[in-house]
Structure formats: structure tokens, C-alpha cells
C-alpha positions as CSV (number, residue, x, y, z in Angstrom):
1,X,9.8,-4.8,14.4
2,X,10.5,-0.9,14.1
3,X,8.2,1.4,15.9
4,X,7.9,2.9,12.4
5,X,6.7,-0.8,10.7
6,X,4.4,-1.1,13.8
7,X,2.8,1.9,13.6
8,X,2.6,1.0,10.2
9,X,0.1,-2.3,11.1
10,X,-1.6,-0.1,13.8
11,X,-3.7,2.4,11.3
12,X,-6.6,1.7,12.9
13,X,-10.2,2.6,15.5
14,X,-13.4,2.6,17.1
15,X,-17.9,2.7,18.6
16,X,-21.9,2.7,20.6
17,X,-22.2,3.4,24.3
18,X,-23.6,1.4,26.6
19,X,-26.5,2.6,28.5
20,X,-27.7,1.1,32.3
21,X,-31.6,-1.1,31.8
22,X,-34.0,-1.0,34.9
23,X,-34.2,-4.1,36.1
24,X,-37.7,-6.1,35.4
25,X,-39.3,-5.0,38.3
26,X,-38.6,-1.3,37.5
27,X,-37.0,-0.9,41.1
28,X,-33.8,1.9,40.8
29,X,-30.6,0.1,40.7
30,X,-26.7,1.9,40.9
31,X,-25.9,3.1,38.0
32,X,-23.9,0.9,36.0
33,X,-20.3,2.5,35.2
34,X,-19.8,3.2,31.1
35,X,-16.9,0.9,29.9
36,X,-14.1,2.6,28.7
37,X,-14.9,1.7,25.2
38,X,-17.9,3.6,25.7
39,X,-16.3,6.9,27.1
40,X,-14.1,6.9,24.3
41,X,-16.8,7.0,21.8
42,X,-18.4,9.6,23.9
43,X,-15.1,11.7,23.0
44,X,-14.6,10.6,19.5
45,X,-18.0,11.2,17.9
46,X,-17.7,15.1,19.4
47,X,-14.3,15.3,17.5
48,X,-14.6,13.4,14.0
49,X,-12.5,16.4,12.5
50,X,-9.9,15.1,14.7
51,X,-10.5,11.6,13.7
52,X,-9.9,12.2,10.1
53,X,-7.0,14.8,10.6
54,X,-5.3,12.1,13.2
55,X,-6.0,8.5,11.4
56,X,-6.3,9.1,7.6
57,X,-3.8,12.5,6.8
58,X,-1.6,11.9,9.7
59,X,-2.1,8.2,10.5
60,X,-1.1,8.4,13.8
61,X,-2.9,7.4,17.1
62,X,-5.9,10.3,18.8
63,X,-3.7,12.1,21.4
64,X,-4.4,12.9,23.8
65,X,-7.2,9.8,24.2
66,X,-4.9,7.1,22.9
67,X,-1.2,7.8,23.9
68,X,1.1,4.9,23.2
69,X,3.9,3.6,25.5
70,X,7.5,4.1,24.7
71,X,9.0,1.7,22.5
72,X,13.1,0.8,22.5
73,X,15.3,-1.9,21.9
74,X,14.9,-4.9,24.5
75,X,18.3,-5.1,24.8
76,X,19.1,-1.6,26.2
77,X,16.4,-2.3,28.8
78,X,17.9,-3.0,32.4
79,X,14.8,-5.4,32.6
80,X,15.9,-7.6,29.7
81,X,18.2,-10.0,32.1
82,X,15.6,-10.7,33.7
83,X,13.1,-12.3,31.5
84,X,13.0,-15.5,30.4
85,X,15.6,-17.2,28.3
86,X,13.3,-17.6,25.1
87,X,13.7,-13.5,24.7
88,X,17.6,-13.3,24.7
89,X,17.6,-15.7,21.8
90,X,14.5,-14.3,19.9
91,X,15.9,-12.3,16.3
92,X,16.9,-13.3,12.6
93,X,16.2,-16.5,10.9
94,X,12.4,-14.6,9.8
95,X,12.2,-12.9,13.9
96,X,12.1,-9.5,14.6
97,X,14.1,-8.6,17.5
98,X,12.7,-8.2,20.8
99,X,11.5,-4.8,22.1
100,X,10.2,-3.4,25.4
101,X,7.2,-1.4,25.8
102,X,6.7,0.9,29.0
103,X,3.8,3.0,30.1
104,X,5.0,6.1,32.6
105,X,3.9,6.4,35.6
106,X,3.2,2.9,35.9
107,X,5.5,-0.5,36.2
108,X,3.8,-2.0,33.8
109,X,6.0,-3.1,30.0
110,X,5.4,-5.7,27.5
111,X,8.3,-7.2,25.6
112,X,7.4,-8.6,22.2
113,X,8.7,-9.7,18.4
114,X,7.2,-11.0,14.9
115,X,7.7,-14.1,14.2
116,X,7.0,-16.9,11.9
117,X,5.5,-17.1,8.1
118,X,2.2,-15.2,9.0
119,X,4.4,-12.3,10.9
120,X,2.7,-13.1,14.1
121,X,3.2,-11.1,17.6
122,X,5.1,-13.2,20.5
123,X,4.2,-10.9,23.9
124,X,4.8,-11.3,27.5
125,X,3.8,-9.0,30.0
126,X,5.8,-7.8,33.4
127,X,6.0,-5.3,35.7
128,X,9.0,-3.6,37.1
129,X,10.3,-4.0,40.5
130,X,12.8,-2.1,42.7
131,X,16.5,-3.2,41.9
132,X,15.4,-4.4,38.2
133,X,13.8,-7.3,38.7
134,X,10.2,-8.3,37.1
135,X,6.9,-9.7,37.9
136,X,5.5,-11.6,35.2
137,X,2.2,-11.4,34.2
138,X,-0.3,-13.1,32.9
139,X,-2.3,-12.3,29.6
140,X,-5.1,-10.4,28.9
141,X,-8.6,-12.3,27.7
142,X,-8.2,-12.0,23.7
143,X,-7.4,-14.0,21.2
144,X,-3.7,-15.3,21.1
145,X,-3.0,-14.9,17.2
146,X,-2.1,-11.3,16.2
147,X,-0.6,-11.4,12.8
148,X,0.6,-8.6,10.5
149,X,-0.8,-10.8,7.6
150,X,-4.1,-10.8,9.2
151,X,-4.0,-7.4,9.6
152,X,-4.2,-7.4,13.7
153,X,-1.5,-6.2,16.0
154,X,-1.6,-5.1,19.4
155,X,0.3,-2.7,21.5
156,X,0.2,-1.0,25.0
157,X,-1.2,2.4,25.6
158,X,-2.8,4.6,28.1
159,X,-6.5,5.5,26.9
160,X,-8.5,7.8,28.9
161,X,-5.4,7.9,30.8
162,X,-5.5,4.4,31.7
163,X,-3.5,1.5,31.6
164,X,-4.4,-0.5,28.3
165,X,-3.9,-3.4,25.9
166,X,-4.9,-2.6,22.5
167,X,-5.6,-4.8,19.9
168,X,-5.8,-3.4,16.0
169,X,-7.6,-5.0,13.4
170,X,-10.2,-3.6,10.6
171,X,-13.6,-4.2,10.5
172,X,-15.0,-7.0,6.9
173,X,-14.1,-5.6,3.4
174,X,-17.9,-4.2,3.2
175,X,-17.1,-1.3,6.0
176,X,-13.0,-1.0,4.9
177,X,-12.9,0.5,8.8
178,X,-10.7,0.5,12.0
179,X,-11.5,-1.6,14.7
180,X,-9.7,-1.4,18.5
181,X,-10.5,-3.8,20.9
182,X,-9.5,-2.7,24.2
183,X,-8.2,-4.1,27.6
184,X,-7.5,-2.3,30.7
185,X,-4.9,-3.4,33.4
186,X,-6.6,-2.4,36.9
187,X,-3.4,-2.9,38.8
188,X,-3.4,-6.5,39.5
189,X,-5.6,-8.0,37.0
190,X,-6.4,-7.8,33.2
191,X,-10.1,-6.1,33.1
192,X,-13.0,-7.3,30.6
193,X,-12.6,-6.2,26.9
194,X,-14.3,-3.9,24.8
195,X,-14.1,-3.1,21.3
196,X,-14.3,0.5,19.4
197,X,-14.7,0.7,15.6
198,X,-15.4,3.8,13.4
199,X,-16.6,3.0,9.6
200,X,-15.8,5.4,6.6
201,X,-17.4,7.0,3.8
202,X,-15.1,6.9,0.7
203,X,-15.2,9.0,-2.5
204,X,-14.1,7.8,-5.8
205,X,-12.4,9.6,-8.3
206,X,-11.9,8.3,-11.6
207,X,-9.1,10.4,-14.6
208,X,-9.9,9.3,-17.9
209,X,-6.4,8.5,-19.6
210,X,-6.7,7.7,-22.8
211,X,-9.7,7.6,-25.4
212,X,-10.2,6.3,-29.0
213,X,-12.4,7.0,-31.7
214,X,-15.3,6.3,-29.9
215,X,-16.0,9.1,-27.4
216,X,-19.4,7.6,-26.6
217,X,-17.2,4.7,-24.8
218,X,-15.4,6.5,-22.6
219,X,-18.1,9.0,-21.2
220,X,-20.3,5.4,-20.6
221,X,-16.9,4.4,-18.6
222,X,-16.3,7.0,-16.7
223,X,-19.9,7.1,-15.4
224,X,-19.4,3.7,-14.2
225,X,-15.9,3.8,-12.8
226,X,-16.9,4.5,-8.9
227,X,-18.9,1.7,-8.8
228,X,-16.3,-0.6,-10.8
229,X,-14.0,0.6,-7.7
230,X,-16.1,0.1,-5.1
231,X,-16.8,-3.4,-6.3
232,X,-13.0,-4.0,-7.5
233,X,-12.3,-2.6,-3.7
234,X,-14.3,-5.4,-2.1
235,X,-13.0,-7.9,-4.7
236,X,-9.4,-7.4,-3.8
237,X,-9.9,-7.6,0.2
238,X,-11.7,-11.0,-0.6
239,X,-8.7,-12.1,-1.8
240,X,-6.5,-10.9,0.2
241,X,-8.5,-12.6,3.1
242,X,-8.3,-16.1,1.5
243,X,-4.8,-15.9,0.8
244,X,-4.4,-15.1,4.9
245,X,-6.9,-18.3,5.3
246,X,-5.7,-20.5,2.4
247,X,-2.1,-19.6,2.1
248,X,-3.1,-18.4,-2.0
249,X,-5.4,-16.7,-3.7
250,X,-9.1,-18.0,-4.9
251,X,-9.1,-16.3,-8.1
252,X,-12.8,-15.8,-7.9
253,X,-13.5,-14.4,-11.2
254,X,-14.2,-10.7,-11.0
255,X,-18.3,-9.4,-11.5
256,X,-19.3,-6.2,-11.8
257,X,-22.8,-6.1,-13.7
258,X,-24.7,-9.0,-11.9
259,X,-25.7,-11.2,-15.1
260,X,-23.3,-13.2,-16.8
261,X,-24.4,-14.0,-20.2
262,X,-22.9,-16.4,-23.0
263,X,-21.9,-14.0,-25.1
264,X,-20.3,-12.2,-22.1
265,X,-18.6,-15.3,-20.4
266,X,-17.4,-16.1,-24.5
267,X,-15.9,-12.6,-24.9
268,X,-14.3,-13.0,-21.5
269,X,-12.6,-15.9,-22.5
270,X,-11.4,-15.1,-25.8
271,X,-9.7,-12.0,-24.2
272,X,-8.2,-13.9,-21.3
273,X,-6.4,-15.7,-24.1
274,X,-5.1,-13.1,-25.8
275,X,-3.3,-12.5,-23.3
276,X,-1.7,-15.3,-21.9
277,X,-0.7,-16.2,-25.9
278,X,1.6,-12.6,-25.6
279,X,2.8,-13.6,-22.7
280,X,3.9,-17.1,-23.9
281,X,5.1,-15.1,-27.0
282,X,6.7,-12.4,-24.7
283,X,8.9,-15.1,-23.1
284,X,11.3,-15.4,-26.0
285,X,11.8,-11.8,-25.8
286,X,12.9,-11.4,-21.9
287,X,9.6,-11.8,-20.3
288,X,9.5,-12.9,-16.5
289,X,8.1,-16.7,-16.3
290,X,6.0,-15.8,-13.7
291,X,3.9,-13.4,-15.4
292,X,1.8,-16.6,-16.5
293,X,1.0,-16.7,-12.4
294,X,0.6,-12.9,-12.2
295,X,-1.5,-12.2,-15.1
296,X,-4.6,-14.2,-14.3
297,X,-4.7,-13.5,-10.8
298,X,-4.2,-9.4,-10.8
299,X,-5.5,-9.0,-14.0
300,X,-9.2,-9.4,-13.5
301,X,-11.6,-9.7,-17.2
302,X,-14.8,-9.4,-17.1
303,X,-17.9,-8.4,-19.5
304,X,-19.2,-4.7,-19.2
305,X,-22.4,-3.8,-21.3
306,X,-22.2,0.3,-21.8
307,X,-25.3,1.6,-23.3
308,X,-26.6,-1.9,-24.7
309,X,-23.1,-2.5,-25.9
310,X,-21.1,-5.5,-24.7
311,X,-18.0,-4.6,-23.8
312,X,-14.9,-6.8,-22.3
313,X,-12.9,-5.0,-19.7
314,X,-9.9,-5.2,-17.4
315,X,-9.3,-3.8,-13.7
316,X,-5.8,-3.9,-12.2
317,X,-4.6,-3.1,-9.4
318,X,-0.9,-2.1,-7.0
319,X,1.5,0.8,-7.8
320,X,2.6,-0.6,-11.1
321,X,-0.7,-1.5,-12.5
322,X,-0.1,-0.4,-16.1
323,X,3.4,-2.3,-15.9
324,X,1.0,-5.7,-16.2
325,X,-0.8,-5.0,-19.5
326,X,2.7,-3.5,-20.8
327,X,3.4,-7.5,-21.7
328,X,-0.3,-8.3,-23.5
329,X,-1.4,-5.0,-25.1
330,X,0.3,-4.6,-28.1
331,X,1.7,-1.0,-28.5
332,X,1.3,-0.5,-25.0
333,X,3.3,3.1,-24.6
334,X,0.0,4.7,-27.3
335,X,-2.7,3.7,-24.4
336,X,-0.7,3.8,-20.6
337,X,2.0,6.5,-21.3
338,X,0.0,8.6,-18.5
339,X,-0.8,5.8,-16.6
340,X,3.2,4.6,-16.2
341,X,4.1,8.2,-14.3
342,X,1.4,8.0,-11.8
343,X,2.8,5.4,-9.1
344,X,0.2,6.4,-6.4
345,X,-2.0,3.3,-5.2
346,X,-5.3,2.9,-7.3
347,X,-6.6,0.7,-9.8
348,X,-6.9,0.7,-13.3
349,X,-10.0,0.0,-16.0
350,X,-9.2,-0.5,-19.0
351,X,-12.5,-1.2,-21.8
352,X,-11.3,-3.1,-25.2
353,X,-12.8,-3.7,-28.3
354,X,-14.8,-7.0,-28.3
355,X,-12.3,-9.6,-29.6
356,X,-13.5,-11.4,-32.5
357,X,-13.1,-15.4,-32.8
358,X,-9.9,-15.1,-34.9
359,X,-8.4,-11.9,-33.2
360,X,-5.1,-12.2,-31.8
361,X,-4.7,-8.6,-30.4
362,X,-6.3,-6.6,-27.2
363,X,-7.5,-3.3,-28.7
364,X,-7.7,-0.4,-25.8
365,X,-10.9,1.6,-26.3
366,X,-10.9,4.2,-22.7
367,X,-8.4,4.1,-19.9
368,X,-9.3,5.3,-17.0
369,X,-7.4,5.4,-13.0
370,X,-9.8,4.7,-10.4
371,X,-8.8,5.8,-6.9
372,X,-10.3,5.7,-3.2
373,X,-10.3,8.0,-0.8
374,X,-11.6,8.5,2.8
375,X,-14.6,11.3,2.7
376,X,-16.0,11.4,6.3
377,X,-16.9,8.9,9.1
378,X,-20.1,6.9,8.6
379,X,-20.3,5.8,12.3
380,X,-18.8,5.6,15.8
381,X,-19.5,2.6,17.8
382,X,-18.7,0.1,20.7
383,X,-19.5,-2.6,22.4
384,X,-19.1,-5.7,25.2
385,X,-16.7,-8.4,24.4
386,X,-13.8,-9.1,21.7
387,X,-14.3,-9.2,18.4
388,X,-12.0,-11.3,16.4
């Protein structure tokens, strides 16, 4: 694992402070000290320029807050002969190889690698002694699975200036935020965690790429993009989550507009197969054989009424996202030639004539790219404990 590829998983932060409670009989007690979870916050909510400037344009770490330890190649470390025999065979065959993390100023380093089908972080902790050898030490109190696939990581770093281990993971697909939960090292001992997270506000803007002969259509589109986004957003992290729970996806059928009628759920199906008949058709003339696995699961259909009308429509999603419907639109190149040059991540709504019952064709009425961007920080909190 590169330090590029790991900073890569670590895009990610932070929370509440604490406050010290009189006890019941209202008799002073010490003041209780803030975690560090909590000082952090303290700094972070008085710099949320920073915030966005350091995680979503640079999408890096918060110097100088969070400063991570230097990361190198295990076996250029005089240390490395002295851990256990498990790390000296550790690389290839789906590992990456080991590397050793060091905090200055102290003798404390983690070595670690990915391994295994859900990219998962193997760690062990030492400290340094004089002539090369190591201490080693035991783990901190979290959870022991931190998997690329899952979206968590973890990685030492000093915050506040202290000696840490920091887990990163995101907060549920409603809040799309960072989460940190944090763990310092006191010397001899792991300390208690804490966790950080920050939640976003997102914008959504929506290019209309193509419109027919109805204009009405694509102005009734467009208004509703965002919220097809938002809703496609949430949509795709679901499935992304059962995949990392189920090993595949659920292929929930997609809902926007909350009622489902039978006229809707009819028109639905009829388009759905359209679809897979071109691609069954498409096969004979150099079509991929798994695009009959592809298309129904990131091809989403779904019934849209604009003003009164009922409507069937498609969002897509991933950098290629007009490639998809290249195979079951006919005369693709008339309705995506826009789409196919912007490679950016997005997703794509596409609203089609109604099919009727004999129709063997997908008939593009508005195209329009839907985006998601980070607009501002919605809050700052932390708390007590780990959060999984």
C-alpha cells in the first residue's frame, strides 16, 4: 500500500465537546479534562475555511492539528529484522507489502499491509529501542477490521501534537461525511477513544444535454434533477454498502417519487425490456456478455410524473455513464454526444418517451448530467467511545 493509495482511503474527519456536570449534590468537583476529540473540535469549528480548503480541494490531512507520521518501505527500516517472521514474508499473492510508520520525537512506529479479498489492514505496533531492537506493543481498544472496501483505514499521527491512532471511516449515506475516531498513546498504554466527525452540505448542479421537441419536458426535468441526485446519491451508497455486507449488490429498485402506481411499475417494465432485448440483439454485433449483469444493476428505471405526465426515466451513474445506454438507445451518438466528452464523476438522467405495449425502441426526450459537490460544513462534532 502506497502512501499515495492510503491517503487515498484516508479522505476523511470530525465533532461536540464535552462539558464537566456537577455532581447530584451540587458540591464543586476538579474539573474534568476535555478529551482530545473535544479540543480538536474546539479548533476546527473556528477554522471551517480551512476544513474545506484542506479536505475537499486539497484532500489532505488539517496541518498543523493532524500531522501524519512518516511512511517508507519496511524493508529499508533497520527495525524490520526485528519483527516477527509473519512481516518478512507479508507481499504479492493479493498483499501489499509491508511499511513502517514513525512519529518523530517519539519511539513509537506501526508496521502494516492490505491484505485479503476485502483489502483489510494487518498492523502491529512497536517502539524503538537503542541498538535497533523493538518493544512490541499491544493494540489500541477499536475494532480489529479496517478494510479499504469498508471504507475504514487507520494510520498513526500526532494530533494536537500528541501521539495518536486514527481510525478513518465516513459517517451513513444520509450525512455522506468524515468520521475520525481517535486514540492516544500516553507513553506506556493505549488511552480511551474518541471519535470526530464533520457533516457536509452539498450543492447540486444539473447541465441539460440534450432536448427534443418537447421543451416543457426538459424544464420539468431539470427542476427536479437535485433531488433525483440527492436521492440517486443515497441509492448508490446503499448499494455499495450491501455489496461490502453481502459480497453483491441488492438491486433494490430505484424510487424517486414515493408512489408506485400500475401504470408506473407497467411502464417501468416495458422499458427495462427494451433494453435488455438490444442488448441480447447487440451480442451478435460485438457486445460484451456481461452487459446483461451491468445493465440492470447500474442502470436504474423508474417512473417520473412531470407536470401530471407519467414519464419513465433512467439514472446512471461512474465516469462512463453514457457508455451504458450507448448499447440500448438506438442512435445513441443524436442524444449523449455531449455526455461521452465529460468523464468527470456524476450521474446521468435520462427522461424517455412512455414506451407503448408494442414499442421496441427507447426514445430520449431530455438529458441531463447531475453532479455533487461539497458547499459548506453542516456540523462539527465529538464524542466518548468508538464508533464503528
Amino acid at each position: 500500500m502506497n502512501q499515495k493509495r492510503r491517503l487515498a482511503i484516508i479522505s476523511s474527519l470530525f465533532g461536540l465537546a464535552g462539558i464537566g456536570m456537577l455532581a447530584p449534590d451540587a458540591r464543586a468537583q476538579a474539573p474534568t479534562t476535555p478529551s482530545i476529540c473535544s479540543r480538536l473540535v474546539v479548533k476546527l469549528r473556528a477554522s471551517r475555511a480551512t476544513i474545506l480548503n484542506d479536505l475537499v480541494v486539497k484532500k489532505t490531512m488539517l496541518p498543523p492539528w493532524i500531522v501524519n507520521a512518516t511512511l517508507n518501505p519496511a524493508q529499508g527500516d533497520p527495525a524490520y529484522r526485528y519483527l516477527p517472521p509473519v512481516w518478512r514474508t507479508m507481499g504479492g499473492r493479493g498483499a501489499s507489502f509491508p511499511t513502517i510508520e514513525s512519529l518523530p520525537g517519539t519511539e513509537l512506529s506501526m508496521v502494516s499491509a492490505y491484505a485479503g479479498s476485502g483489502d483489510c489492514l494487518q498492523y502491529q505496533f512497536f517502539e524503538r529501542k537503542q541498538g535497533g531492537a523493538v518493544r512490541l506493543l499491544g493494540s489500541p481498544p477499536i475494532e480489529s477490521d479496517l478494510c479499504s472496501r469498508d471504507g475504514t483505514s487507520g494510520s498513526l499521527a500526532t494530533v494536537l501534537g500528541e501521539p495518536s491512532f486514527i481510525v478513518y471511516g465516513s459517517d451513513n449515506p444520509d450525512t455522506n461525511g468524515p468520521r475520525l475516531n481517535i486514540v492516544r498513546w500516553k507513553g506506556t498504554h493505549w488511552g480511551p477513544a474518541c471519535h470526530v466527525s464533520i457533516q457536509w452540505t452539498h450543492r447540486y448542479p444539473v447541465k441539460l444535454r440534450y432536448c427534443g421537441s418537447n421543451s416543457a419536458v426538459c424544464v420539468a426535468a431539470r427542476k427536479i434533477a437535485p433531488a433525483v441526485a440527492r436521492r440517486y446519491e443515497k441509492y448508490s451508497a446503499e448499494q455499495n454498502a450491501d455489496f461490502n455486507e453481502i459480497g453483491t449488490f441488492s438491486f433494490k429498485g430505484f424510487r424517486f417519487q414515493s408512489t408506485l402506481t400500475t401504470a408506473g411499475r407497467a411502464i417501468v417494465s416495458r422499458a427495462r425490456g427494451i433494453a435488455m432485448s438490444r442488448v441480447t440483439e447487440d451480442e451478435h454485433r460485438g457486445a460484451p456478455s456481461w452487459l446483461r449483469n451491468v445493465i440492470p444493476g447500474d442502470v436504474a428505471f423508474f417512473s417520473l410524473s412531470l407536470d401530471g405526465k407519467l414519464y419513465v426515466a433512467t439514472t446512471t451513474g461512474g465516469p462512463d455513464r453514457a457508455g451504458l445506454l450507448h448499447w440500448i438507445v438506438p442512435h445513441a451518438k443524436r442524444y449523449f454526444s455531449e455526455v461521452g466528452a465529460e468523464r468527470e464523476n456524476g450521474s446521468l438522467l435520462v427522461v424517455y418517451q412512455p414506451p407503448r405495449a408494442r414499442s421496441q425502441q427507447l426514445v430520449p426526450l431530455a438529458v441531463l448530467t447531475m453532479h455533487s459537490g461539497t458547499s459548506g460544513i453542516k456540523s462539527i462534532e465529538a464524542g466518548d467511545g468508538y464508533v464503528p
